[in-house]
C-alpha positions in Angstrom: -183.4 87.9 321.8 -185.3 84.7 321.1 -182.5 82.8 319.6 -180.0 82.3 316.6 -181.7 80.5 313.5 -180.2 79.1 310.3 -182.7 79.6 307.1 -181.5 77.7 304.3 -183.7 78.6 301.4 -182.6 79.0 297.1 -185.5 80.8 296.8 -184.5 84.4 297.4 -187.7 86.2 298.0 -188.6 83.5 300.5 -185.3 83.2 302.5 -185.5 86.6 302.9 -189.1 87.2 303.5 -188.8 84.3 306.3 -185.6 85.9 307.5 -187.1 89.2 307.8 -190.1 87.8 309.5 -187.6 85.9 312.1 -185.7 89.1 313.1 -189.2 91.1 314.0 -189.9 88.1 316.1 -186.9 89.0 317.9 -184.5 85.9 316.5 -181.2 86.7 315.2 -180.9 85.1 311.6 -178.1 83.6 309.3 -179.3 82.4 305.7 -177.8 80.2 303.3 -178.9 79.7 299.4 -177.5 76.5 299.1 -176.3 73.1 301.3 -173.1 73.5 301.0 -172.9 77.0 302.0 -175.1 76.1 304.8 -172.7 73.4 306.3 -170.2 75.9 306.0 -172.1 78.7 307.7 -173.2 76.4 310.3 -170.1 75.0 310.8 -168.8 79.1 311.3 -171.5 80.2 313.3 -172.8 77.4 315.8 -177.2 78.7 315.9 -180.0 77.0 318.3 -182.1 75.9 315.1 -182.2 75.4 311.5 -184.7 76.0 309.0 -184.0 74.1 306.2 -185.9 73.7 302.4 -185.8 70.2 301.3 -185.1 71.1 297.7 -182.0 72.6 297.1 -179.2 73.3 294.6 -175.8 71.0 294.5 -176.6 69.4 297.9 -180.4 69.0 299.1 -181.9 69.5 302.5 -182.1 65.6 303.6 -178.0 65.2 302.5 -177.9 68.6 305.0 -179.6 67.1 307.8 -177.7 63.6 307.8 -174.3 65.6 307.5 -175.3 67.8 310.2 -177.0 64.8 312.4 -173.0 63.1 312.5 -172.1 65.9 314.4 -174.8 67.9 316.0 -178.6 67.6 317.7 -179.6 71.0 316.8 -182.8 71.0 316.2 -183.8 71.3 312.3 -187.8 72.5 311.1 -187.9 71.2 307.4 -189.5 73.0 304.9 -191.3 71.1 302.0 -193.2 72.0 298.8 -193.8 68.3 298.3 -197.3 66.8 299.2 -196.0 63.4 299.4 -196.2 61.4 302.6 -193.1 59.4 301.7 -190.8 62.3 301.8 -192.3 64.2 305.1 -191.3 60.7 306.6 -187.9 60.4 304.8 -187.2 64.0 306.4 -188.1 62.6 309.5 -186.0 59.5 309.1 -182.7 61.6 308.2 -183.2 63.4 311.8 -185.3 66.5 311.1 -187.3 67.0 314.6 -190.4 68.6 312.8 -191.3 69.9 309.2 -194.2 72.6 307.8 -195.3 72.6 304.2 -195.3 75.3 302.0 -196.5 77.8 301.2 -196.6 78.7 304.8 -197.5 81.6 307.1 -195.0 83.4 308.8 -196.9 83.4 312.3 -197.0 79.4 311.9 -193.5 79.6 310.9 -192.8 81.6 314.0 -195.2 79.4 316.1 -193.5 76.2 314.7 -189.6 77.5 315.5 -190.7 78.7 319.2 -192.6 75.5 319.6 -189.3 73.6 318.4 -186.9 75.8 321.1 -189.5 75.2 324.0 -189.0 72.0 324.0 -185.5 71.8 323.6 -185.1 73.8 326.7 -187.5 72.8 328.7 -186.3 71.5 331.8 -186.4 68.5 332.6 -185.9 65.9 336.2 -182.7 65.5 336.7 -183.6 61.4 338.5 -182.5 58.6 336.3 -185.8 56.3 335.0 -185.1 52.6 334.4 -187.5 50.4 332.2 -186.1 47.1 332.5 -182.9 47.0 330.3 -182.5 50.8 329.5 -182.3 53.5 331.7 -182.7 57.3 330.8 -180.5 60.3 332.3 -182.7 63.4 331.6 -179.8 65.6 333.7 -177.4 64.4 331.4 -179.3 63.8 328.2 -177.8 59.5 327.8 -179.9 56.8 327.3 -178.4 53.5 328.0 -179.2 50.1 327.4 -177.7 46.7 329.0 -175.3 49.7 330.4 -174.5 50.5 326.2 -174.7 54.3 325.6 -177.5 54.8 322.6 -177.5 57.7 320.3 -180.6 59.2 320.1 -181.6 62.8 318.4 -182.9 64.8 320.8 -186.9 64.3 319.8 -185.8 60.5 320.0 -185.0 61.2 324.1 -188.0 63.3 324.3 -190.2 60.4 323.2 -188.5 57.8 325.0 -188.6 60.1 328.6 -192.1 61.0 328.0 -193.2 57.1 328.1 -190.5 55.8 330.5 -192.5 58.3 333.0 -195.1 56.1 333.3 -194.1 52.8 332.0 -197.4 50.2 331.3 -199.5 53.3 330.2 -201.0 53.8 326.9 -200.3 57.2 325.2 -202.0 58.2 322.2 -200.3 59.6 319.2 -202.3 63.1 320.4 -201.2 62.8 323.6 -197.7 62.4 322.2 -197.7 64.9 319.7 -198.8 67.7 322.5 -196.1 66.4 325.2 -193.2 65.8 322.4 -193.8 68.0 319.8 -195.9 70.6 321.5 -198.0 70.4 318.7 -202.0 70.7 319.5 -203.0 72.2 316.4 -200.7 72.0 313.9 -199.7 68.4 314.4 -199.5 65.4 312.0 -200.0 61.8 313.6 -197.0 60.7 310.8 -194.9 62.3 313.6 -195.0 59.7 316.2 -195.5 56.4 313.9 -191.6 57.8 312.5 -190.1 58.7 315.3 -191.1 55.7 317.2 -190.0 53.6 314.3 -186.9 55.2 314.6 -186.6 55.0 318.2 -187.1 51.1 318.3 -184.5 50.7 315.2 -182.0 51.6 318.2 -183.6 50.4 321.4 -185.2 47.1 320.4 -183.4 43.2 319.6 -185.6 43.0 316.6 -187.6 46.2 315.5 -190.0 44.5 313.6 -190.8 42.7 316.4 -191.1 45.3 319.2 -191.2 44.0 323.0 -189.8 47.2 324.5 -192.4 50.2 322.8 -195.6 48.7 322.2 -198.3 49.5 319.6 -201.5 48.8 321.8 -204.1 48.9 318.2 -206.4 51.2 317.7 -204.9 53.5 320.6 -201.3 54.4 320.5 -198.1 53.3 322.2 -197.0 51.8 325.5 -193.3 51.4 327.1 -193.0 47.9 328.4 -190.1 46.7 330.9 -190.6 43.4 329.1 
């Protein structure tokens, strides 16, 4: 079997269309019709990703994700009818690690939730990296900074690990979206531009004023020692 997913979907013809189209992909599938009854299902039955609609009855998707996000890394693929930029990036902002609009295929669905689990358990070196103040444990998944423990989701280490390889170097948001995200055709540069926002909200002095993860203009980002 592939893996245990959440869908959390009101829409009944859709959660279980996407439910049905998880199961002959080989995944084993819980669904929930509203956010309530998927905290409580989660909460009962412990999965290795979430699919979760951003619209939804008595608690919506992004109040889902932050409750889940005190507690857990899993990783969560929001769904979203909406064609505004501002909430793709508030989804992204709550801790959802990647999102698809709808209406959607299932084999991108399919793609997108594989894509997501790859990269979750992917291995990765087990040798600690230091870039001046932080250093990053891939073995045990900690990022520390000035010896303080930070708290970052798990697409949050991804990025950070993927530029504290090679510290000084310029990646491009392409470059990051295929090494972070896995993401070479389906990807969205809004990916990168949030997550690294959020990632220097927790690892720099003064996020507006970044001296740790670098915007190098017109090409992409850079992990300084400075």
């Amino acid at each position: 079997m592939e893996g245990r997913v959440l869908v959390v979907e009101d829409d009944v013809s859709i959660r279980e269309v996407t439910a049905l189209g998880l199961r002959r992909a080989g995944f084993r599938v819980d669904t929930a019709g509203d956010g309530r009854q998927a905290l409580v299902t989660f909460r009962a039955h412990p999965v290795d990703l979430i699919v979760l609609d951003v619209m939804l009855p008595a608690m919506d998707g992004l109040e889902v994700c932050r409750e889940i996000r005190r507690s857990s890394q899993v990783p969560i693929l929001m769904l979203t009818a909406r064609t505004d930029t501002l909430d793709v990036v508030v989804g992204l902002e709550c801790g959802a690690d990647d999102y698809l609009r709808k209406p959607f295929d299932l084999p991108e669905l399919v793609a997108r939730v594989r894509s997501v689990l790859r990269r979750v358990n992917a291995p990765t070196p087990s040798r600690a990296i230091a870039v001046g103040d932080l250093e990053i444990d891939p073995g045990a998944f900690v990022v520390r900074r000035d010896g303080r423990e930070v708290e970052l989701t798990a697409t949050e280490f991804r990025l950070l690990l993927e530029l504290a390889r090679r510290p000084g170097q310029v990646f491009t948001r392409e470059l990051l979206l295929d090494l972070v995200w896995n993401h070479r055709f389906l990807g969205d540069s809004r990916l990168v531009d949030v997550a690294v926002q959020r990632l220097r909200a927790k690892v720099e002095d003064d996020p507006a004023h970044p001296r740790r993860i670098r915007t190098v203009r017109g090409a992409g980002y850079k992990l300084s020692g400075g």
